[in-house]
PDB file of N, CA, C and O in Angstrom:
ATOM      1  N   UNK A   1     -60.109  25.430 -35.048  1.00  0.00           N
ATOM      2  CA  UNK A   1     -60.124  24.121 -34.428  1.00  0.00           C
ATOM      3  C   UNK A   1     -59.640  23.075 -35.411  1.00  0.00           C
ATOM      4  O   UNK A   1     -59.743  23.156 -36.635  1.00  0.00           O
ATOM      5  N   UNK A   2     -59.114  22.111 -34.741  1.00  0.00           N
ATOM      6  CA  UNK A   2     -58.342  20.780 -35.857  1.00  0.00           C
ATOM      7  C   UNK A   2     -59.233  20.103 -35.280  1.00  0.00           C
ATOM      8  O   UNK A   2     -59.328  19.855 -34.078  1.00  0.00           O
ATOM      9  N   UNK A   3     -60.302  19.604 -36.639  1.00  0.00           N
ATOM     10  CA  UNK A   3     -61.194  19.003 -35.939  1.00  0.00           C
ATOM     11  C   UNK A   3     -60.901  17.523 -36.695  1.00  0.00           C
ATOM     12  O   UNK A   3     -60.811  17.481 -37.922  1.00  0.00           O
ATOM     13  N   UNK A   4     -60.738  16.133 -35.739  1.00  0.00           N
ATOM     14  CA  UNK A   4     -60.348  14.752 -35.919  1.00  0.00           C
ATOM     15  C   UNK A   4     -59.296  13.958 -36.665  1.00  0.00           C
ATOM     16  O   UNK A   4     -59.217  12.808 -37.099  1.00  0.00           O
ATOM     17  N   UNK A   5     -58.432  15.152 -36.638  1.00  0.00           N
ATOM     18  CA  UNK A   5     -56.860  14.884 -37.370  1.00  0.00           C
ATOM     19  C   UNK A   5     -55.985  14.677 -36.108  1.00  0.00           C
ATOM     20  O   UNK A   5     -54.849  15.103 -36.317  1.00  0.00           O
ATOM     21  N   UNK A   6     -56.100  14.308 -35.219  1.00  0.00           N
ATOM     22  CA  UNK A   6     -55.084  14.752 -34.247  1.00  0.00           C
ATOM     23  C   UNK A   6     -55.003  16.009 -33.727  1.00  0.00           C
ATOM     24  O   UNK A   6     -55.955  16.787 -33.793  1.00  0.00           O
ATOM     25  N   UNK A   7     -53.389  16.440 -32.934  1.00  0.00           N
ATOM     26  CA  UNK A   7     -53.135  17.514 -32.610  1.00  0.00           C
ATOM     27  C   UNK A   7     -52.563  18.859 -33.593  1.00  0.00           C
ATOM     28  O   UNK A   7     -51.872  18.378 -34.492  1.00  0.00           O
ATOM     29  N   UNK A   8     -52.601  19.701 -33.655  1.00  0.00           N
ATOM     30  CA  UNK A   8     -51.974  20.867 -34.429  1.00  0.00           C
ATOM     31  C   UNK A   8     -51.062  21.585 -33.360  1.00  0.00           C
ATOM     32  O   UNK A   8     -51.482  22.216 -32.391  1.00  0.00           O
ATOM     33  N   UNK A   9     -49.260  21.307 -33.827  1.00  0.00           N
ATOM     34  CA  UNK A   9     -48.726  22.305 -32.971  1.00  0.00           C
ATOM     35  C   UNK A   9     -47.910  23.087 -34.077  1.00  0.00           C
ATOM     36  O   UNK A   9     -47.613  22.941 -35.263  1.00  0.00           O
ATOM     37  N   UNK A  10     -47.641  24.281 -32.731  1.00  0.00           N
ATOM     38  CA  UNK A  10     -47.004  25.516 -33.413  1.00  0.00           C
ATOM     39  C   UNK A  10     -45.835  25.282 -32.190  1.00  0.00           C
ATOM     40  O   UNK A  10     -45.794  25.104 -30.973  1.00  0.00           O
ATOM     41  N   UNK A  11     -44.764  25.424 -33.547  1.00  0.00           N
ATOM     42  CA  UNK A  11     -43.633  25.777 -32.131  1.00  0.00           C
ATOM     43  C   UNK A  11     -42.974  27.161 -32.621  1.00  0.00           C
ATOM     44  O   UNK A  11     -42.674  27.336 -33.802  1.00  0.00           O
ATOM     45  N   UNK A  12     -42.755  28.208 -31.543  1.00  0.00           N
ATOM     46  CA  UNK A  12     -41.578  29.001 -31.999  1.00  0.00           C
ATOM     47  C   UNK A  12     -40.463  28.578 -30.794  1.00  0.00           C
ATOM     48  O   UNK A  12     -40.471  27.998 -29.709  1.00  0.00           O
ATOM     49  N   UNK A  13     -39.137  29.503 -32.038  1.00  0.00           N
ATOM     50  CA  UNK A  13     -38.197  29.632 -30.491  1.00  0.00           C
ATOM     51  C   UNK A  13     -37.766  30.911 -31.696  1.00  0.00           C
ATOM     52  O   UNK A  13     -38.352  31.173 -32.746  1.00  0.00           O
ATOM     53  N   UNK A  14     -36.592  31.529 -31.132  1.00  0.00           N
ATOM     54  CA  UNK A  14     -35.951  32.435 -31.823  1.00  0.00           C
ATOM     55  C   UNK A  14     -35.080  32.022 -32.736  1.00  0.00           C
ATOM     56  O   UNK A  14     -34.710  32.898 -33.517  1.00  0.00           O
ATOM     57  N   UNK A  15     -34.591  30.842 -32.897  1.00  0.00           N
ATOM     58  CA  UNK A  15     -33.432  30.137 -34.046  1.00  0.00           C
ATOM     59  C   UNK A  15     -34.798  29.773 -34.948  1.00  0.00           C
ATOM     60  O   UNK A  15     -34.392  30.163 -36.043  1.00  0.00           O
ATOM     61  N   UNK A  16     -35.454  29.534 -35.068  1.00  0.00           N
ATOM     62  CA  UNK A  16     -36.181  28.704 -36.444  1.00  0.00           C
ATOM     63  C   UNK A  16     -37.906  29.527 -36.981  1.00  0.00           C
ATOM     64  O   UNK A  16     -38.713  29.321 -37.887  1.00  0.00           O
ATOM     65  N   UNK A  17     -37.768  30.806 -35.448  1.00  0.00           N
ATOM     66  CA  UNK A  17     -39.109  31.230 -35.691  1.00  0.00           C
ATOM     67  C   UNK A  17     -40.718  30.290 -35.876  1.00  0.00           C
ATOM     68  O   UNK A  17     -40.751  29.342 -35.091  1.00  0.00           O
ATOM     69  N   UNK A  18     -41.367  30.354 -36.329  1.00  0.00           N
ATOM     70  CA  UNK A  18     -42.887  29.334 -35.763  1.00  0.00           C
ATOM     71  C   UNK A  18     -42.657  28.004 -37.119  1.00  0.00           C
ATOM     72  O   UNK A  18     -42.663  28.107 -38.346  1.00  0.00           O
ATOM     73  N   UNK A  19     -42.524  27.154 -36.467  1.00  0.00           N
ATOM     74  CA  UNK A  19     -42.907  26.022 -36.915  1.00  0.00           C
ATOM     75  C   UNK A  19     -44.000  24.830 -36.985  1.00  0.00           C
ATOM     76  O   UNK A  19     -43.850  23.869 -36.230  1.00  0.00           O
ATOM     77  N   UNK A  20     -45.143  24.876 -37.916  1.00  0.00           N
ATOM     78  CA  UNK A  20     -46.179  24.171 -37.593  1.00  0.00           C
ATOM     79  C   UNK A  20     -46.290  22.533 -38.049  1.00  0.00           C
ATOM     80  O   UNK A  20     -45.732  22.288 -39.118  1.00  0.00           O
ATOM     81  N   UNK A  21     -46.938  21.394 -37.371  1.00  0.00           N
ATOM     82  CA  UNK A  21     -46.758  20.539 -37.438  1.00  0.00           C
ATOM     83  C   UNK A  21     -48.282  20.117 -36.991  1.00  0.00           C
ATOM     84  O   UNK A  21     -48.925  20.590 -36.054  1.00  0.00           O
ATOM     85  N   UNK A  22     -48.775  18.858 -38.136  1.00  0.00           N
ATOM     86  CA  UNK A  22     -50.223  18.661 -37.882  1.00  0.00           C
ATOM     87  C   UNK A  22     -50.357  17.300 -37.985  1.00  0.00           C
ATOM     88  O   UNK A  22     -49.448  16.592 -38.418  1.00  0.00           O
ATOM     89  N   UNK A  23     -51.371  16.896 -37.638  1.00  0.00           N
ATOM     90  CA  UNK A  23     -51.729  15.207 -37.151  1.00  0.00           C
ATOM     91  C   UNK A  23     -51.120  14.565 -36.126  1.00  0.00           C
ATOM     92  O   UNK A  23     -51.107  13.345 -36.285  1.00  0.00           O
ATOM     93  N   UNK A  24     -50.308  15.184 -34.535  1.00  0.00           N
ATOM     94  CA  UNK A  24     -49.831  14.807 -34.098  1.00  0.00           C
ATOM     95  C   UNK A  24     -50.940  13.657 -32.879  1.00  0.00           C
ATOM     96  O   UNK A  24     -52.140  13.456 -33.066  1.00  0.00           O
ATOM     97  N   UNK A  25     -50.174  13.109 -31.784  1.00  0.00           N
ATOM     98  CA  UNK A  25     -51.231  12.190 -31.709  1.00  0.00           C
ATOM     99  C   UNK A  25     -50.664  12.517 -30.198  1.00  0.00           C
ATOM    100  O   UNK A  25     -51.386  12.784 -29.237  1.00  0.00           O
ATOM    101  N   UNK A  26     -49.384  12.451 -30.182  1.00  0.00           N
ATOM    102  CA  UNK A  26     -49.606  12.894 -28.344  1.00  0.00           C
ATOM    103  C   UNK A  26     -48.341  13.845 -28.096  1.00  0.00           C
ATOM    104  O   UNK A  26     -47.456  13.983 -28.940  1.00  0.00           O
ATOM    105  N   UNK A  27     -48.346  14.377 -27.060  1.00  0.00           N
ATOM    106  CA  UNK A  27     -47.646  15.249 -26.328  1.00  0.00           C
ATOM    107  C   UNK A  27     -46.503  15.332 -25.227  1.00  0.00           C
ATOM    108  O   UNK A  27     -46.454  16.474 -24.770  1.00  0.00           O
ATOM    109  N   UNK A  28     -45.742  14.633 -24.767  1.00  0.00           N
ATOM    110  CA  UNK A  28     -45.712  13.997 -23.393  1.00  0.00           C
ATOM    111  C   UNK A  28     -44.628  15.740 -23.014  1.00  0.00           C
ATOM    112  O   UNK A  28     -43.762  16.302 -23.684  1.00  0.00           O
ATOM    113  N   UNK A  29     -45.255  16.076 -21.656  1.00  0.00           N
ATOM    114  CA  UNK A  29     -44.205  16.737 -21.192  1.00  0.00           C
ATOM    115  C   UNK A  29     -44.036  16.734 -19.547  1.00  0.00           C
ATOM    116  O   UNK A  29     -44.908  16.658 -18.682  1.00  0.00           O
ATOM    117  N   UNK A  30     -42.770  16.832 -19.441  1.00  0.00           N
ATOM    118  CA  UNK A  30     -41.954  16.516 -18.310  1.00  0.00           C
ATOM    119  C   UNK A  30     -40.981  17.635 -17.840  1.00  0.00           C
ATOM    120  O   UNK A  30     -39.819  17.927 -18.120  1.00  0.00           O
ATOM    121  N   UNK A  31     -42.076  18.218 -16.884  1.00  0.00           N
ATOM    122  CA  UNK A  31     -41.300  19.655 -16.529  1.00  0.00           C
ATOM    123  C   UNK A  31     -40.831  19.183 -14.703  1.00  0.00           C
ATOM    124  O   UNK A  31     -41.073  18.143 -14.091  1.00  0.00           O
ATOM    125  N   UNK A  32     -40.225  20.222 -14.338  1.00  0.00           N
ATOM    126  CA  UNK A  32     -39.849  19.734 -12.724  1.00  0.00           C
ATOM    127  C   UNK A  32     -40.787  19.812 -11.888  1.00  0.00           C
ATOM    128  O   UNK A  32     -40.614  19.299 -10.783  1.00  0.00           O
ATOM    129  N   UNK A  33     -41.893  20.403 -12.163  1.00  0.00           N
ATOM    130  CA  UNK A  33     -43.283  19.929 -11.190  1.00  0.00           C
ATOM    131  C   UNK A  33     -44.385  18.805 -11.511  1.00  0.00           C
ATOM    132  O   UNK A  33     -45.341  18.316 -10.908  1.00  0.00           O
ATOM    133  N   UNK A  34     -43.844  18.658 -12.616  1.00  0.00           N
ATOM    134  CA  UNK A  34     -45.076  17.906 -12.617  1.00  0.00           C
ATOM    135  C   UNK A  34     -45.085  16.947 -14.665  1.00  0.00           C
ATOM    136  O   UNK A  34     -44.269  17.240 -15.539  1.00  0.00           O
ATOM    137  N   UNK A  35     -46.119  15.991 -14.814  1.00  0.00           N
ATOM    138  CA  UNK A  35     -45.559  15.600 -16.142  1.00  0.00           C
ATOM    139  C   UNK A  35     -47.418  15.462 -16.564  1.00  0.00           C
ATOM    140  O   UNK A  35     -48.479  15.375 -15.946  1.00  0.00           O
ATOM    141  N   UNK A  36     -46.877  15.517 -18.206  1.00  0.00           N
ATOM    142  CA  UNK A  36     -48.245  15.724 -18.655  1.00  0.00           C
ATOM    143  C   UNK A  36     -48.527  14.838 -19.801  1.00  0.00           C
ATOM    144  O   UNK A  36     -47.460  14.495 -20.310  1.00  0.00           O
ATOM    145  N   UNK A  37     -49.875  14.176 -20.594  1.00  0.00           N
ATOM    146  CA  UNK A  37     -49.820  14.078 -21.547  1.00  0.00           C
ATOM    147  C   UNK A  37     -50.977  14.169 -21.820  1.00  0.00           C
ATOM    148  O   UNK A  37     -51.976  13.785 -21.213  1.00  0.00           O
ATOM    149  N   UNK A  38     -50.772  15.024 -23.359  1.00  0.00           N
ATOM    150  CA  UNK A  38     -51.511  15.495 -23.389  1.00  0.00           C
ATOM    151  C   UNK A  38     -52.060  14.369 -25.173  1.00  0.00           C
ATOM    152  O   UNK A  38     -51.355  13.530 -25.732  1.00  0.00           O
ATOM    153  N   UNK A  39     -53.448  14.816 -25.574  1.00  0.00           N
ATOM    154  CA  UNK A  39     -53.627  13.805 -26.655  1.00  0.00           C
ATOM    155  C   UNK A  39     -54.961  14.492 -26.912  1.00  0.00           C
ATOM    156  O   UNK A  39     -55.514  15.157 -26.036  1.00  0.00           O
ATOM    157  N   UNK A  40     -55.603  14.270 -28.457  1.00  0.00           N
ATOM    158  CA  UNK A  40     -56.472  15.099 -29.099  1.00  0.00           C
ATOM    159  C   UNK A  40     -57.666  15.066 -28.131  1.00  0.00           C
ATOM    160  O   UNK A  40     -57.782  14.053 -27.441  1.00  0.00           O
ATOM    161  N   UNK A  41     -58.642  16.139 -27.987  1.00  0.00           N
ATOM    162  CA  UNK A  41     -59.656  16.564 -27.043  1.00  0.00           C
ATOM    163  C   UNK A  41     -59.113  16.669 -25.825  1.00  0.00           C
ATOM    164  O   UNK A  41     -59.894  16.598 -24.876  1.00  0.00           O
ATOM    165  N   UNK A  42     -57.804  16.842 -25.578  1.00  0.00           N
ATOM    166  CA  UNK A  42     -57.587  17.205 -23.914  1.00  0.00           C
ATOM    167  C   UNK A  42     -58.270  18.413 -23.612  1.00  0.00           C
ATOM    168  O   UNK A  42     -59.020  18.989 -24.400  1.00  0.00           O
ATOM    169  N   UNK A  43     -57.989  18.805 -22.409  1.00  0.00           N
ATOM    170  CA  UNK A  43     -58.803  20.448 -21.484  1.00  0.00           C
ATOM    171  C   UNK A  43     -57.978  21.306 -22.413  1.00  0.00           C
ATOM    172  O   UNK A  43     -57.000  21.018 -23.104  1.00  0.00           O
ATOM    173  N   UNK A  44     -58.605  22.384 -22.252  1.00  0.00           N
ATOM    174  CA  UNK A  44     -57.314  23.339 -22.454  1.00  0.00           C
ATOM    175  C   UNK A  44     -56.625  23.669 -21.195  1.00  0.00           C
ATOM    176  O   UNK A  44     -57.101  23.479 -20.076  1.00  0.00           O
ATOM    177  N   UNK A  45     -55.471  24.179 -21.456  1.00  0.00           N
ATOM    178  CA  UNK A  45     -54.522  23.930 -20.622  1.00  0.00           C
ATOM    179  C   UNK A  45     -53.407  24.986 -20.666  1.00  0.00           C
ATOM    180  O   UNK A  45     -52.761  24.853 -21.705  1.00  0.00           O
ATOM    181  N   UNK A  46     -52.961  25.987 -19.893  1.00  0.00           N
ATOM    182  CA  UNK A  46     -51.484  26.556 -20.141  1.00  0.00           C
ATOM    183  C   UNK A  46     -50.415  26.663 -18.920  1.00  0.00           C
ATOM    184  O   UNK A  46     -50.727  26.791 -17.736  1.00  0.00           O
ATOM    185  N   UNK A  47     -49.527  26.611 -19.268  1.00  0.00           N
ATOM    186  CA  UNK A  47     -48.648  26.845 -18.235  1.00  0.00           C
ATOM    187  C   UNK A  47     -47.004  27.015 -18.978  1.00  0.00           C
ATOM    188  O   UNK A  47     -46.673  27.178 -20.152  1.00  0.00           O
ATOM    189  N   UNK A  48     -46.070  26.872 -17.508  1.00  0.00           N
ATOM    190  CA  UNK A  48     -44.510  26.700 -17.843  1.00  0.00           C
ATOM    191  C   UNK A  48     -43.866  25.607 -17.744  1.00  0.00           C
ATOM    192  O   UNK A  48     -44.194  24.758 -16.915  1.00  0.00           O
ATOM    193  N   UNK A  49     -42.586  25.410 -18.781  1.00  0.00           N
ATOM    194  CA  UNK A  49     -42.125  24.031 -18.779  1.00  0.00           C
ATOM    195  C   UNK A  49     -40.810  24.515 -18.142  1.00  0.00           C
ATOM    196  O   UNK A  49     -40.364  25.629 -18.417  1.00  0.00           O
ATOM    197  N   UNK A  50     -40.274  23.793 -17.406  1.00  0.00           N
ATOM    198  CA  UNK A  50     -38.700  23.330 -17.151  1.00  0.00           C
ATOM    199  C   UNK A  50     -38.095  21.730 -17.182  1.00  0.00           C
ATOM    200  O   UNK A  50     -37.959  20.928 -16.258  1.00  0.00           O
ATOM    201  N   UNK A  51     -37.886  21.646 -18.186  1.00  0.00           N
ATOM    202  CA  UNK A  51     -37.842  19.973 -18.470  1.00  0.00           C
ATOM    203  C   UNK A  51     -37.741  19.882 -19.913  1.00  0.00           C
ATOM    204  O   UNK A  51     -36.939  20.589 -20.524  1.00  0.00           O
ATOM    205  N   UNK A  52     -38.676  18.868 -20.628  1.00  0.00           N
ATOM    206  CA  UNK A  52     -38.676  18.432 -21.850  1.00  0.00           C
ATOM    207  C   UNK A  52     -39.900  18.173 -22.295  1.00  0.00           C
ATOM    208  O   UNK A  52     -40.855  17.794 -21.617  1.00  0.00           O
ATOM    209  N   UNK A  53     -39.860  18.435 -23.753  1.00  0.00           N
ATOM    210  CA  UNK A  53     -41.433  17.815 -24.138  1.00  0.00           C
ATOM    211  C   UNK A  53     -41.200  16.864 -25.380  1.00  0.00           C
ATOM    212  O   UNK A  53     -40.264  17.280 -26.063  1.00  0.00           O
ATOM    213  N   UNK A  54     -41.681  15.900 -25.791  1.00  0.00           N
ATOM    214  CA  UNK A  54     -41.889  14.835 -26.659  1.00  0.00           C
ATOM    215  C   UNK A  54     -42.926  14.769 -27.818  1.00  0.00           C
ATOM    216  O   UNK A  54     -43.919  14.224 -27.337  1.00  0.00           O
ATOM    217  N   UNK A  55     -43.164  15.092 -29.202  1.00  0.00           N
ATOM    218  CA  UNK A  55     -44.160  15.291 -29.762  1.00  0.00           C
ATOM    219  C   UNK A  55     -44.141  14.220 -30.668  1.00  0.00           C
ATOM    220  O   UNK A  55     -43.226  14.022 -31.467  1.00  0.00           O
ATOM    221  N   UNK A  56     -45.219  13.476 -30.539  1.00  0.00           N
ATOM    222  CA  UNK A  56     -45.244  12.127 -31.623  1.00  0.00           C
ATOM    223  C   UNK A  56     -46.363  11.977 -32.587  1.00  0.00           C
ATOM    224  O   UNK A  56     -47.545  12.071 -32.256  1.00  0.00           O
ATOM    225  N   UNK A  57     -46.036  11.791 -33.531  1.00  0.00           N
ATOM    226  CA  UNK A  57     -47.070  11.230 -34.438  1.00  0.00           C
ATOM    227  C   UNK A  57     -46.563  10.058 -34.947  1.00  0.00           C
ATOM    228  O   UNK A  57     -45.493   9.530 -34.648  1.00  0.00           O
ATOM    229  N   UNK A  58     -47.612   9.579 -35.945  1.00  0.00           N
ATOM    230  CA  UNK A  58     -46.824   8.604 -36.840  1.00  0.00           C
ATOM    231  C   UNK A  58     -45.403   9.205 -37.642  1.00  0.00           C
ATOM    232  O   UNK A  58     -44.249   8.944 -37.302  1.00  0.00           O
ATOM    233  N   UNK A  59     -45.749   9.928 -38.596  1.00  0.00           N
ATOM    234  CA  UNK A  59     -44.305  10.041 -39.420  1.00  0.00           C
ATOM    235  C   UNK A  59     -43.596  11.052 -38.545  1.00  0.00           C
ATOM    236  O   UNK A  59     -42.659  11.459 -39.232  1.00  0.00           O
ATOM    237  N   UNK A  60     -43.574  11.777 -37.144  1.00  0.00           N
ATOM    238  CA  UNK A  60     -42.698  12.672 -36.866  1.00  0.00           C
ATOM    239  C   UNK A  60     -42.728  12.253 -35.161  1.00  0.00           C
ATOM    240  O   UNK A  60     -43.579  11.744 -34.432  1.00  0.00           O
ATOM    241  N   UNK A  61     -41.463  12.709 -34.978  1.00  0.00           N
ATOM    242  CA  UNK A  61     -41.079  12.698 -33.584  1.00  0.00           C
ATOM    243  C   UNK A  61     -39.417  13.951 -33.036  1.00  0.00           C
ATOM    244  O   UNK A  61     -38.213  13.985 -33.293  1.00  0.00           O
ATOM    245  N   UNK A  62     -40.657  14.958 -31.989  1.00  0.00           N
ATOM    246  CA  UNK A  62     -39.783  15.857 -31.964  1.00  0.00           C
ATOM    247  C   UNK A  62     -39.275  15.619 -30.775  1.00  0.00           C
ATOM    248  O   UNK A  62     -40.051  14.916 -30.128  1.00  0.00           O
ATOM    249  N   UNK A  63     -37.834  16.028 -29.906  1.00  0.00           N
ATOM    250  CA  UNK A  63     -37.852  16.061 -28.723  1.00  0.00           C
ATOM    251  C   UNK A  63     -37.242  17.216 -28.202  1.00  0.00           C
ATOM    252  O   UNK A  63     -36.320  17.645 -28.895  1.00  0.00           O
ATOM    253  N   UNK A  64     -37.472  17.771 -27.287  1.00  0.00           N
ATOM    254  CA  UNK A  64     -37.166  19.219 -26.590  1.00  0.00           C
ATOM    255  C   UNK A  64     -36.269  18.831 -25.670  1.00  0.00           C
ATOM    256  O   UNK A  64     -36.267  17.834 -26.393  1.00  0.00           O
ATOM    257  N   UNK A  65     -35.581  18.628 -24.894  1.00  0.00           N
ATOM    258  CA  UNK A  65     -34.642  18.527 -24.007  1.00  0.00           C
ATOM    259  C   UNK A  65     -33.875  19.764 -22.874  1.00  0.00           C
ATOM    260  O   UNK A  65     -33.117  20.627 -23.318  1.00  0.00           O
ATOM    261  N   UNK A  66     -34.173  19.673 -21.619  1.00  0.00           N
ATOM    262  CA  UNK A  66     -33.759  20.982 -21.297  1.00  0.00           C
ATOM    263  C   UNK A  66     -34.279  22.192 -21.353  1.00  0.00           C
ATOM    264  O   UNK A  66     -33.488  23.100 -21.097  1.00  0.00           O
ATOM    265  N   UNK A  67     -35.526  22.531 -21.647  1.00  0.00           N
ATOM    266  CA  UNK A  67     -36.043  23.852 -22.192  1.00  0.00           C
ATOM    267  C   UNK A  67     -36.784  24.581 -20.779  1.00  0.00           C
ATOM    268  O   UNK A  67     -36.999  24.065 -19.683  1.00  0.00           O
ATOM    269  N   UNK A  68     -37.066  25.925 -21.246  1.00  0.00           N
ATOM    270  CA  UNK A  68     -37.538  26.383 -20.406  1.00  0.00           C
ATOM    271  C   UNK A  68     -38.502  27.124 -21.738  1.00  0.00           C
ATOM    272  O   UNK A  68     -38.115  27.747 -22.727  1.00  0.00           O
ATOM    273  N   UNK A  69     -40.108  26.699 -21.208  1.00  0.00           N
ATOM    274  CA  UNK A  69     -40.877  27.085 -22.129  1.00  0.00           C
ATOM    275  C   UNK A  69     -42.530  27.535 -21.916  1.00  0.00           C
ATOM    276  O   UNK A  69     -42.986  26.663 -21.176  1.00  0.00           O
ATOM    277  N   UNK A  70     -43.256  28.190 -22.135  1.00  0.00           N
ATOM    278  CA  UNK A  70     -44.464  28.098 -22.051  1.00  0.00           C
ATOM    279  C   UNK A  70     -45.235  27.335 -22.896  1.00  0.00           C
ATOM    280  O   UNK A  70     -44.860  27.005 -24.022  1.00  0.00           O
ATOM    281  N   UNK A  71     -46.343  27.025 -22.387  1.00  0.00           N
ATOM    282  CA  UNK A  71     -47.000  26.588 -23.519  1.00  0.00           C
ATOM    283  C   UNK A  71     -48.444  26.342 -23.359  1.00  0.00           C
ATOM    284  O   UNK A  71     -48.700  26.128 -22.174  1.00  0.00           O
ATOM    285  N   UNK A  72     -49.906  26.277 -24.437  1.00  0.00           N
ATOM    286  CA  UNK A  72     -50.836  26.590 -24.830  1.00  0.00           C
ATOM    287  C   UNK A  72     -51.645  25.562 -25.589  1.00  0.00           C
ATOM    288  O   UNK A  72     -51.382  25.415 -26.782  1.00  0.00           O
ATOM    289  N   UNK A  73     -52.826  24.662 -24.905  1.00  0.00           N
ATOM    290  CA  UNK A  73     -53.428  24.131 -25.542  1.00  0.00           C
ATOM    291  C   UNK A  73     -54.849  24.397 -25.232  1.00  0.00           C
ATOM    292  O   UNK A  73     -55.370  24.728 -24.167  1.00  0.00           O
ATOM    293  N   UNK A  74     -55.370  24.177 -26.417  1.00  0.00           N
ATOM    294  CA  UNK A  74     -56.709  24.534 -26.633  1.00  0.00           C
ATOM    295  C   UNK A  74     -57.286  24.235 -28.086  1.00  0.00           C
ATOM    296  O   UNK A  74     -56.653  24.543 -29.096  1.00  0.00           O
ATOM    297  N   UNK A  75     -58.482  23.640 -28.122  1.00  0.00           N
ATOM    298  CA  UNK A  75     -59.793  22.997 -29.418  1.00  0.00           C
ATOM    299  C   UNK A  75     -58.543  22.265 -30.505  1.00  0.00           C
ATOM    300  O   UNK A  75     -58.387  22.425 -31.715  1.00  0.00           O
ATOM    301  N   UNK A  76     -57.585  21.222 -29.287  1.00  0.00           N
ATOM    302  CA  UNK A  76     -56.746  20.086 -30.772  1.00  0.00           C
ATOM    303  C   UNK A  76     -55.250  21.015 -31.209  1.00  0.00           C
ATOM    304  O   UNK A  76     -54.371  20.626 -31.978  1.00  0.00           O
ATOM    305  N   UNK A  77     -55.303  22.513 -30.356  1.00  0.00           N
ATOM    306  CA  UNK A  77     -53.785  23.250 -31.029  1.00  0.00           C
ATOM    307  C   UNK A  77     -53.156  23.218 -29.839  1.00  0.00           C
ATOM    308  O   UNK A  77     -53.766  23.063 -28.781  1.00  0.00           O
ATOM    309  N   UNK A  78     -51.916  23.359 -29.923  1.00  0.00           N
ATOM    310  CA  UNK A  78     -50.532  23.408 -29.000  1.00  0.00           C
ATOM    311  C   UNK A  78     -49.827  24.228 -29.473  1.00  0.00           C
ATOM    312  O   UNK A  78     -49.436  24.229 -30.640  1.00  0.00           O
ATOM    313  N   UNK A  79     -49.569  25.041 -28.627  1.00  0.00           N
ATOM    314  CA  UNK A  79     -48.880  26.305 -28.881  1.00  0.00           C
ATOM    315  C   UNK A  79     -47.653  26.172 -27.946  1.00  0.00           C
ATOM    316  O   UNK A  79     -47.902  26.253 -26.744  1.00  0.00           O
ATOM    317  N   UNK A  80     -46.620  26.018 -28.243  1.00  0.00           N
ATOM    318  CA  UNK A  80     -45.057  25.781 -27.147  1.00  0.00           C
ATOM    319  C   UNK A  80     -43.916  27.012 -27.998  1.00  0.00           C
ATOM    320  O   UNK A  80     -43.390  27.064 -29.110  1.00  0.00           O
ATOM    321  N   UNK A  81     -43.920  27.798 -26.895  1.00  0.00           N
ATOM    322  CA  UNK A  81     -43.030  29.267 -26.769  1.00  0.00           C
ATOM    323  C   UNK A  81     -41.670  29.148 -26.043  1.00  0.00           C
ATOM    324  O   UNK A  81     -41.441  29.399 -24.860  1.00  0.00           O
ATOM    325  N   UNK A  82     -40.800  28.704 -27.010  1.00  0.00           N
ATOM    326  CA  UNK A  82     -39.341  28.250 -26.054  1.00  0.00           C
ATOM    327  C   UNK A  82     -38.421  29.488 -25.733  1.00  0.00           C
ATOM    328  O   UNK A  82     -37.774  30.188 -26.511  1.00  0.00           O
ATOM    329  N   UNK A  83     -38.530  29.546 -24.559  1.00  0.00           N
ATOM    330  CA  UNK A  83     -37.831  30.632 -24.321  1.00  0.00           C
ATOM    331  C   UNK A  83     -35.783  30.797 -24.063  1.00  0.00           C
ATOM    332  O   UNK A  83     -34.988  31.718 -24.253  1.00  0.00           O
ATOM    333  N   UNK A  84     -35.645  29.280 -23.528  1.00  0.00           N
ATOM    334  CA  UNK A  84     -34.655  28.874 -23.293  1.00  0.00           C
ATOM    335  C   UNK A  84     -34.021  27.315 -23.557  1.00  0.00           C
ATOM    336  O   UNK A  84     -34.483  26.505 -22.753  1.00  0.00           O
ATOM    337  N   UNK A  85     -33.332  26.905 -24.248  1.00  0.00           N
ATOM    338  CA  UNK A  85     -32.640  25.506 -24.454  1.00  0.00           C
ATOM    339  C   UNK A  85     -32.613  24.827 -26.297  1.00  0.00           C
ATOM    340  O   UNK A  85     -32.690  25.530 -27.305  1.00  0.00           O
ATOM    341  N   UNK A  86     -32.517  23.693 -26.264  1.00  0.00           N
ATOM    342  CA  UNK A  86     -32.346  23.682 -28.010  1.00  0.00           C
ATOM    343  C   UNK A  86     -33.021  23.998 -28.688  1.00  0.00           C
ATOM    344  O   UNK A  86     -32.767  23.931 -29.891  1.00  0.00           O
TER     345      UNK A  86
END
């Protein structure tokens, strides 16, 4: 558990293999059913993305664009499994 640092994510895809990133503060994702955001103590939560996801903290900001992805939250971690896009 990341306990009162923010979020802890893990990203893999197959170009860069798992990349971890900590103190994040929110999540935003925007798949074709539906949009989410997510932010430290959310539910846990999993599902599939078709869309984009947005990861912000203070010093970092990632953006996904296009992806087709799963992904995994639970106790402050985010787990996003890109299966398809950048």
């Amino acid at each position: 558990m990341n306990e009162g640092n923010g979020i802890k994510v893990r990203i893999f895809d197959l170009k860069k293999g798992l990349v971890e990133y900590e103190h994040i503060k929110v999540i935003r994702i925007i798949s074709k059913d539906y949009n989410l955001l997510i932010m430290q103590d959310y539910l846990p939560i999993l599902g599939e993305i078709d869309g984009s996801v947005d990861i912000k903290s203070e010093d970092i900001e990632l953006n996904f664009k296009s992806i087709k992805a799963f992904y995994m939250n639970s106790g402050n971690v985010f787990n996003l499994m890109i299966k398809e896009g950048n």
